[in-house]
N, C-alpha and C positions, 0 to 999 in steps of 0.2 A: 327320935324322929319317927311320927308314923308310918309305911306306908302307906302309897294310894294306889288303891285296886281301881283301873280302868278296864275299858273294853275290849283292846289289845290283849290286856295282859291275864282278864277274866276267859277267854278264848281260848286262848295255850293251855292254860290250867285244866276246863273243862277238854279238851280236844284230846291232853294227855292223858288225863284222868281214864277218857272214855280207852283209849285203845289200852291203858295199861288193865282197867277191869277187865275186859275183852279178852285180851293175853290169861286171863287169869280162869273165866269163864272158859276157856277153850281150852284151856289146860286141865280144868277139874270137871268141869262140866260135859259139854260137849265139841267139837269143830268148827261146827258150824256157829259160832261165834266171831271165827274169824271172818264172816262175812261182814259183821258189824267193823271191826278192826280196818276192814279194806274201805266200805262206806264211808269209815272219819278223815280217812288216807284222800279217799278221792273227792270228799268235799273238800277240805283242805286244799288238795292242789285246782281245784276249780276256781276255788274264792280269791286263788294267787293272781288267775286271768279276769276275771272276772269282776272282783270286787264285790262280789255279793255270797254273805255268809249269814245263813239264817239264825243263830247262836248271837249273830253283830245285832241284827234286827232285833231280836229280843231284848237282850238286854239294852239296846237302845230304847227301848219300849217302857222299860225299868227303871230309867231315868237312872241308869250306870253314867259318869263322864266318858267322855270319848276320850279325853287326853287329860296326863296328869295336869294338876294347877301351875306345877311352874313350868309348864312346855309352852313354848313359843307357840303352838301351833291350834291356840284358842280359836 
């Protein structure tokens, strides 16, 4: 069985991704990376209230699905 990459789940992936680079950056790099690290931190908890995540938009823009195919919630 394949899976299917949605919006949801393309989101998490990019949002970990970004803070675990981050982490890594600030570690070899320099500190001030972790500025980036707190920026994914507090879009994240914005997008919680809000409902609006620029990364959703995009990739909504991409023609990603919004939910997988056998989710109820076509």
């Amino acid at each position: 069985m394949k899976e299917e990459f949605y919006i949801e789940r393309i989101v998490r992936i990019v949002a970990g991704s970004f803070v675990m680079i981050s982490l890594l950056l600030a570690h070899f790099h320099s500190p001030y990376w972790l500025w980036f690290t707190g920026f994914v931190g507090l879009n994240l908890f914005q997008s919680g209230f809000t409902q609006f995540c620029p990364m959703f938009t995009i990739l909504e823009k991409l023609g990603v699905p919004r939910f997988p195919k056998e989710s109820c919630g076509k």
